[in-house]
BAKOL-713896 format. One record per residue (C-alpha): y, x, z; residue in three letters; residue number from 0. Coordinates in steps of 0.001 Angstrom, whole numbers, plus 524288, in hexadecimal, padded with zeros to 5 digits. Example, Ala and Ser with C-alpha at 12.3 -4.5 7.8 and 13.67 -1.06 7.14 Angstrom:
> 7EE6C; 8300C; 81E78; Ala; 0
> 7FBDC; 83566; 81BE4; Ser; 1
***
This chain:
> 80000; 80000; 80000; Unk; 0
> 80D13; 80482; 7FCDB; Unk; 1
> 818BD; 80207; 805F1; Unk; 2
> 825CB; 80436; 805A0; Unk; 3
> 83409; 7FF43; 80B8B; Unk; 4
> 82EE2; 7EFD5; 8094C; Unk; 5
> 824C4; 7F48C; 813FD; Unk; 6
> 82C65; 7F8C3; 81CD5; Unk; 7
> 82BC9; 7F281; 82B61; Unk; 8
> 83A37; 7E8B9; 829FE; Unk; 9
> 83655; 7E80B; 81BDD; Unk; 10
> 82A11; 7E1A4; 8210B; Unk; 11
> 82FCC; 7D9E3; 82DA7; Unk; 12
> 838C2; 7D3FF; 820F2; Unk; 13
> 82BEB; 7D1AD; 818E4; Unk; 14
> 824BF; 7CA61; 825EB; Unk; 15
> 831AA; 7C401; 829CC; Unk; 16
> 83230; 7BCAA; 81C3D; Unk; 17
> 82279; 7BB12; 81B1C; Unk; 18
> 81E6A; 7B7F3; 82832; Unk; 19
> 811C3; 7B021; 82386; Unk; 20
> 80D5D; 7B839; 8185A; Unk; 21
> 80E19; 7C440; 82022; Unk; 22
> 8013E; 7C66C; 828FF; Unk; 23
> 7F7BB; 7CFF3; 83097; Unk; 24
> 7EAD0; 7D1AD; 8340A; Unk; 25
> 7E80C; 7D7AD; 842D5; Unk; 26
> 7DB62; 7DBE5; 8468E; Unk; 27
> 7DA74; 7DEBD; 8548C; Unk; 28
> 7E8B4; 7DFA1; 85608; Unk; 29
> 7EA6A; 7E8EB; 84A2B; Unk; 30
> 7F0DE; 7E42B; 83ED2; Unk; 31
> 7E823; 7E785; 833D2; Unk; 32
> 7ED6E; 7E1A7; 82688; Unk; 33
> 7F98D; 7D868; 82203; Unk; 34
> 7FDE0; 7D406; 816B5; Unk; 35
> 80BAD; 7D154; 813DF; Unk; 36
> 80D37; 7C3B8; 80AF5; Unk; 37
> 81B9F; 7BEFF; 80570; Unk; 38
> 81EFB; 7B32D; 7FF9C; Unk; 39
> 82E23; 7B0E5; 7F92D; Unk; 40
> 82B92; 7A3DE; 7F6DA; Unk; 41
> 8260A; 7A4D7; 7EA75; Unk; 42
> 81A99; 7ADDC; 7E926; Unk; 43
> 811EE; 7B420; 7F58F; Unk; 44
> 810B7; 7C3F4; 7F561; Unk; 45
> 80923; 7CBEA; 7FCC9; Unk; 46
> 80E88; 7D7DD; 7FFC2; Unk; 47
> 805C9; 7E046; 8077B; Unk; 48
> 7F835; 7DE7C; 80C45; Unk; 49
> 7F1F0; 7E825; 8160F; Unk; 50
> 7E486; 7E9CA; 81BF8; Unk; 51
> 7E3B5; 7F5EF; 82623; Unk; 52
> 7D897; 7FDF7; 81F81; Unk; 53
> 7CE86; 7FC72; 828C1; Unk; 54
> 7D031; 7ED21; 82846; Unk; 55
> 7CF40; 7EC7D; 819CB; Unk; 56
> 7C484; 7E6E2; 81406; Unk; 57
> 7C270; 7DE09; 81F2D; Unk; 58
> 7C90C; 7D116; 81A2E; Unk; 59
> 7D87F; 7D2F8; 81FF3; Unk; 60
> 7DE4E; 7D4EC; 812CE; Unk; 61
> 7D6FC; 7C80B; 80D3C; Unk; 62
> 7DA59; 7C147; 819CC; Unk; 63
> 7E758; 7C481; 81971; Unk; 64
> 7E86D; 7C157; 80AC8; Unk; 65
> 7E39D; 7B47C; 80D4F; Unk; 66
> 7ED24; 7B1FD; 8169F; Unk; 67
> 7F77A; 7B669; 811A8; Unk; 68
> 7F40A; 7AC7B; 805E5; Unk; 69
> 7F176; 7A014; 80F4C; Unk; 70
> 7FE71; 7A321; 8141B; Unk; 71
> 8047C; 7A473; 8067A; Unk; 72
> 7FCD0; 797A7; 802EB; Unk; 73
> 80222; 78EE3; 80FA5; Unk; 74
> 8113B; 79523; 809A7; Unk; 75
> 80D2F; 78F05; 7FCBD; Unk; 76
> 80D40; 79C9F; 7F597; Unk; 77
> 80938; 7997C; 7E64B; Unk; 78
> 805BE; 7A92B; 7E3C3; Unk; 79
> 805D1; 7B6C4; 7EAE0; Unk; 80
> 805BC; 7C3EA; 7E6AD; Unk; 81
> 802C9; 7D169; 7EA68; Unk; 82
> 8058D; 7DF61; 7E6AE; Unk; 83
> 7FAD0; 7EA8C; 7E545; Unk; 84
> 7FC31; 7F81D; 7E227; Unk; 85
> 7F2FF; 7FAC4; 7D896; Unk; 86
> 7ECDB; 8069F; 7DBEF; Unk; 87
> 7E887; 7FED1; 7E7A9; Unk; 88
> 7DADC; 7FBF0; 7E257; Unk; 89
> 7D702; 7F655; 7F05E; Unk; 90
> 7E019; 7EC49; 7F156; Unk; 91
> 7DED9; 7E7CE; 7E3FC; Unk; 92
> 7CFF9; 7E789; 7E5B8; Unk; 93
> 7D4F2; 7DEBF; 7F302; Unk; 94
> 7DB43; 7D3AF; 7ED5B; Unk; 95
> 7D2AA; 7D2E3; 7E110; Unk; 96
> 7C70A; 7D0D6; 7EB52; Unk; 97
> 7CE8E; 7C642; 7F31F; Unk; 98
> 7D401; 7BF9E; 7E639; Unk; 99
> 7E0DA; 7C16D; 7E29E; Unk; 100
> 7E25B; 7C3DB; 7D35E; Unk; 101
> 7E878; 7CFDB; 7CE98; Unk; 102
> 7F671; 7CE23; 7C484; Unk; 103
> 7FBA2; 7D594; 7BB5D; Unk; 104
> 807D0; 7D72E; 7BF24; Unk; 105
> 814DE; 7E090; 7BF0D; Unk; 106
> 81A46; 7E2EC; 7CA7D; Unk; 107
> 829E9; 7E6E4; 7CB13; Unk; 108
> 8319C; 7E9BF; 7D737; Unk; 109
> 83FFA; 7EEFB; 7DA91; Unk; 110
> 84152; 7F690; 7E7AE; Unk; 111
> 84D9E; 7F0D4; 7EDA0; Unk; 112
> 85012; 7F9E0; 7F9CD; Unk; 113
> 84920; 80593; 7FF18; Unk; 114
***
């Protein structure tokens, strides 16, 4: 995962303050182990980041949180979310092929505002 000043701790207070529902954890014995960080701006759903602690993965917290995250989007009456994946990251492609999301061809294009 790549981060950079959009990760950065009031970056991500700002993020949770405008996304309280879409934004959750998963503890295991009082350890946070993943999250996943969901947006909606009224229009279209996102999902920004999801994490799974190493040792966790491969044990069902990404999927649950996935799922989650899109009953949530569902009860906001979301019509269509999106995600962003590096693609040298083979692992997470191989991820969300396996729990059904359907890979676009698409271009992204972004403009850095403020550094």
């Amino acid at each position: 995962m790549t981060l950079g000043i959009s990760d950065t701790i009031p970056e991500l207070k700002r993020m949770l303050a405008l996304n309280p529902d879409t934004c959750l954890v998963l503890e295991h014995n009082g350890r946070v182990v993943a999250g996943v960080m969901g947006g909606f701006d009224g229009r279209r759903g996102l999902v920004h980041h999801l994490s799974v602690a190493p040792e966790f993965q491969r044990c069902g917290y990404g999927r649950a949180l996935m799922e989650e995250l899109e009953t949530r989007f569902r009860g906001m009456n979301v019509v269509k979310y999106s995600l962003w994946i590096e693609p040298r990251n083979q692992s997470v492609i191989d991820f969300y092929n396996h729990i059904g999301y359907e890979l676009r061809d698409l271009i992204t294009f972004s403009k850095t505002l403020r550094q």
